[in-house]
C-alpha positions in Angstrom: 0.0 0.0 0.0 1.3 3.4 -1.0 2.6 5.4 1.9 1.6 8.6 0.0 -2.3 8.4 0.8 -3.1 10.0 4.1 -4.5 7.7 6.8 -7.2 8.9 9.4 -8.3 6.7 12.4 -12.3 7.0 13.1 -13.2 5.7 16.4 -17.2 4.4 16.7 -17.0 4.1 13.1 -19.7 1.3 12.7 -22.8 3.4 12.4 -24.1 6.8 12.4 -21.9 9.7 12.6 -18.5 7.2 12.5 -20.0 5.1 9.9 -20.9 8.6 7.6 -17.1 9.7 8.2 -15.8 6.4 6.8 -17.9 7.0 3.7 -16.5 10.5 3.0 -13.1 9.9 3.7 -13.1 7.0 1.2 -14.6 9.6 -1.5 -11.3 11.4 -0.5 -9.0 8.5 -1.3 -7.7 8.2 2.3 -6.6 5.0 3.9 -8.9 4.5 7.5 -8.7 2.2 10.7 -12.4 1.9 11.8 -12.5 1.2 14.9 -16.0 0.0 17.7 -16.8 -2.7 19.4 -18.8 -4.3 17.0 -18.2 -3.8 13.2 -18.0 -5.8 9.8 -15.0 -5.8 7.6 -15.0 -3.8 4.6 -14.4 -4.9 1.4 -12.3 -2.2 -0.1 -8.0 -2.9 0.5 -8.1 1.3 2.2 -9.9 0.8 5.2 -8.9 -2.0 7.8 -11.4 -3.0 10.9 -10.5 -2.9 14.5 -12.8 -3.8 16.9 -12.8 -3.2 20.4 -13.9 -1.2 23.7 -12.3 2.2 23.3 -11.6 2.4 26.8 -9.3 -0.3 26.8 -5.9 0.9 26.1 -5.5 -2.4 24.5 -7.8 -1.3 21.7 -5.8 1.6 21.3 -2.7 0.0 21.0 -4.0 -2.4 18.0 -5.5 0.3 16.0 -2.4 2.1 15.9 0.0 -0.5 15.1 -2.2 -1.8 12.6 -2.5 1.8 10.7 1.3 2.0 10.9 2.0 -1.7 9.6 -0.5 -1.5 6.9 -0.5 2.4 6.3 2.5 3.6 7.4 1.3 7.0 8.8 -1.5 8.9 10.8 -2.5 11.8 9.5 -6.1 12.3 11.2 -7.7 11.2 14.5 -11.6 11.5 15.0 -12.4 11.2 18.0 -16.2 10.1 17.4 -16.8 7.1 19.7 -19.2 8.1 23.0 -21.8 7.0 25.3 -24.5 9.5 25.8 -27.0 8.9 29.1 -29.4 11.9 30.1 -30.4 11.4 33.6 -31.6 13.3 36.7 -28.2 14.1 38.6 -29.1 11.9 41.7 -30.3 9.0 39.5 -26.8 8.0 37.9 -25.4 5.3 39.2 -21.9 4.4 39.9 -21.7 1.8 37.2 -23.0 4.8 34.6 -20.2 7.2 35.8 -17.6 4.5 35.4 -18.5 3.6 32.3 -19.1 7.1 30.2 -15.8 8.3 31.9 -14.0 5.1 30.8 -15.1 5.5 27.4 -15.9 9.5 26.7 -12.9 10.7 28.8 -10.4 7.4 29.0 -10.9 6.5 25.5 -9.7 9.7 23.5 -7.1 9.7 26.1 -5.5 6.6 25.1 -6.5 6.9 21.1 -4.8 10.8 21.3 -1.9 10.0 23.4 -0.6 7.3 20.9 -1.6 9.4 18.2 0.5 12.2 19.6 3.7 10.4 19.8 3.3 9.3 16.1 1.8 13.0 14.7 4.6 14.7 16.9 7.3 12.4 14.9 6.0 13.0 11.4 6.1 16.4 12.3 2.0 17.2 11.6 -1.3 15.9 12.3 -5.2 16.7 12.9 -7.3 15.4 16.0 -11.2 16.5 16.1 -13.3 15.3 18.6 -16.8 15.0 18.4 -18.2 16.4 21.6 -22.1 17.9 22.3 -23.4 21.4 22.7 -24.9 20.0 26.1 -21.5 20.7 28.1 -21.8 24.5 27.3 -25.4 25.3 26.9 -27.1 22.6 29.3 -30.9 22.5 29.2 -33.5 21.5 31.8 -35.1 19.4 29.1 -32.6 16.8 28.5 -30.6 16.6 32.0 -27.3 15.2 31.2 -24.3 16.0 34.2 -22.5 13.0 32.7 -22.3 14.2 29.1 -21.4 17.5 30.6 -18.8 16.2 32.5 -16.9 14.3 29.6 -17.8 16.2 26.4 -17.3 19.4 28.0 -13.3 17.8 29.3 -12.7 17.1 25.7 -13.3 20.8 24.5 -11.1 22.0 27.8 -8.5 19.1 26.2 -9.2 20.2 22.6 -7.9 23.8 23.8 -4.6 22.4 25.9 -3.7 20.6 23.6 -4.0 22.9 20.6 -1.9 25.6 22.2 0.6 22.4 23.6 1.4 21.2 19.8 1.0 24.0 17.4 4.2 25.0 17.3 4.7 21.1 16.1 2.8 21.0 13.2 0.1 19.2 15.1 -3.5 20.6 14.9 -6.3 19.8 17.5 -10.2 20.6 16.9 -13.9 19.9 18.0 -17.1 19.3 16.5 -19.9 19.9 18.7 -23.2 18.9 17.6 -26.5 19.5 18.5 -29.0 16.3 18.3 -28.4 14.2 15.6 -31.0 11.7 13.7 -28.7 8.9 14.4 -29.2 5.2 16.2 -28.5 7.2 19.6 -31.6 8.8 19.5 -35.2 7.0 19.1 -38.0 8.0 16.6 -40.4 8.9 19.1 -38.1 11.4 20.8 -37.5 13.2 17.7 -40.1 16.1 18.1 -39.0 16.6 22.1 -35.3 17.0 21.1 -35.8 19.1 17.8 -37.1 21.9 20.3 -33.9 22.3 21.7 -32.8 23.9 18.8 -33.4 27.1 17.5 -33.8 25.9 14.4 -36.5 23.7 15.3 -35.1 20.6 13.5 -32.7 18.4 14.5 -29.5 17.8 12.9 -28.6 15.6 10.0 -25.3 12.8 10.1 -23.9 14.8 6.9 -24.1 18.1 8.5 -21.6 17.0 10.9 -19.4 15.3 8.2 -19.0 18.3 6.6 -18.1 20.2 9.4 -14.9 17.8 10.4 -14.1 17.9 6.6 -14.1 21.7 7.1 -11.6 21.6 9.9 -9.6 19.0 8.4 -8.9 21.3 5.4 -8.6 24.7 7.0 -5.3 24.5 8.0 -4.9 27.7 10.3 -7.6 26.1 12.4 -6.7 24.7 15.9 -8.0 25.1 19.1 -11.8 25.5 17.7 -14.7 24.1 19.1 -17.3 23.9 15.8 -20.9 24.1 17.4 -23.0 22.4 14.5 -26.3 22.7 16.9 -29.1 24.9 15.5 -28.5 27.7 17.0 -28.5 25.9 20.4 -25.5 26.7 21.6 -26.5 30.6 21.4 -29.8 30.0 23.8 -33.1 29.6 23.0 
């Protein structure tokens, strides 16, 4: 495989917003690991399957040594696996918090630190994550501490890191999306969540596409934290 083709990594990549990222990066001729815990093979030689629980450094491990042995480079990260649970504060459980820490929080930890070392060697490199307007404009509708716990740590970490590794070709953004008609979300809870947006609609999978396919080619971007939400993010 030609080493000349860029390589991005897409974490949660087996349906919904993951899976529509894997589509447009093949129409861009790059090579991609697609990584979850549950996903089929794909028949095309540029994209190669990982599966695993992202919050096992284990999984992190493998998806990096296999885009380096059959890629030879990382060029992207995307950040896009998560665990969304909305909740009355008091009626989380322990079990809940373990779990969207150990996969919101401890999963792009252990995906971006090993992308780091590699990005920091090559001498450039992207990371976006894929975070949620709910960690900076919460709403009484859709209570959700947990989400704003660990998607609102990853735009604090988007920033940290952006200023840490500019100055070594290294680029770090966010995407942070309103409600999405994805999997995540169920039919009948369509109207409900629509009216958190401004808008008054909610969000389509390619509209978030785009936006990572906007930071990914404006490159005097870093540090940015891309609310694709409606309007919700301004109030409502």
């Amino acid at each position: 495989m030609s080493q000349s083709r860029k390589t991005v990594v897409i974490t949660g990549a087996s349906q919904g917003i993951g899976a529509g990222l894997v589509q447009e990066f093949l129409k861009r001729d790059y090579n991609i690991v697609a990584s979850a815990r549950t996903i089929e093979p794909v028949d095309d030689p540029r994209v190669q399957v990982v599966r695993g629980d992202i919050a096992d450094p284990q999984t992190a491990d493998r998806i990096f040594e296999t885009a380096m042995k059959r890629f030879g480079r990382v060029d992207t990260v995307i950040n896009n696996a998560g665990q969304f649970l909305s909740k009355p504060f008091t009626a989380y459980s322990a079990s809940e918090f373990d779990q969207l820490v150990a996969v919101n929080l401890a999963g792009f930890f252990h995906v971006s630190q090993r992308a780091v070392a590699i990005m920091e060697a090559a001498g450039s490199g992207h990371i976006i994550n894929i975070t949620t307007t709910l960690a900076d404009q919460p709403s009484t509708d859709v209570p959700a501490m947990l989400a704003a716990l660990t998607k609102g740590g990853l735009n604090s970490a988007t920033k940290s890191l952006a200023t840490e590794y500019a100055s070594r070709g290294i680029r770090v953004n966010s995407v942070s999306p309103g409600v999405i008609k994805s999997p995540m979300h169920p039919v009948e809870t369509h109207a409900q969540l629509a009216g958190l947006h401004p808008m008054g609609r909610l969000g389509d999978i390619d509209e978030i596409v785009h936006a990572v396919v906007f930071l990914e080619e404006a490159e005097f971007v870093t540090g940015e934290i891309l609310h694709v939400d409606g309007g919700q993010h301004a109030g409502r």
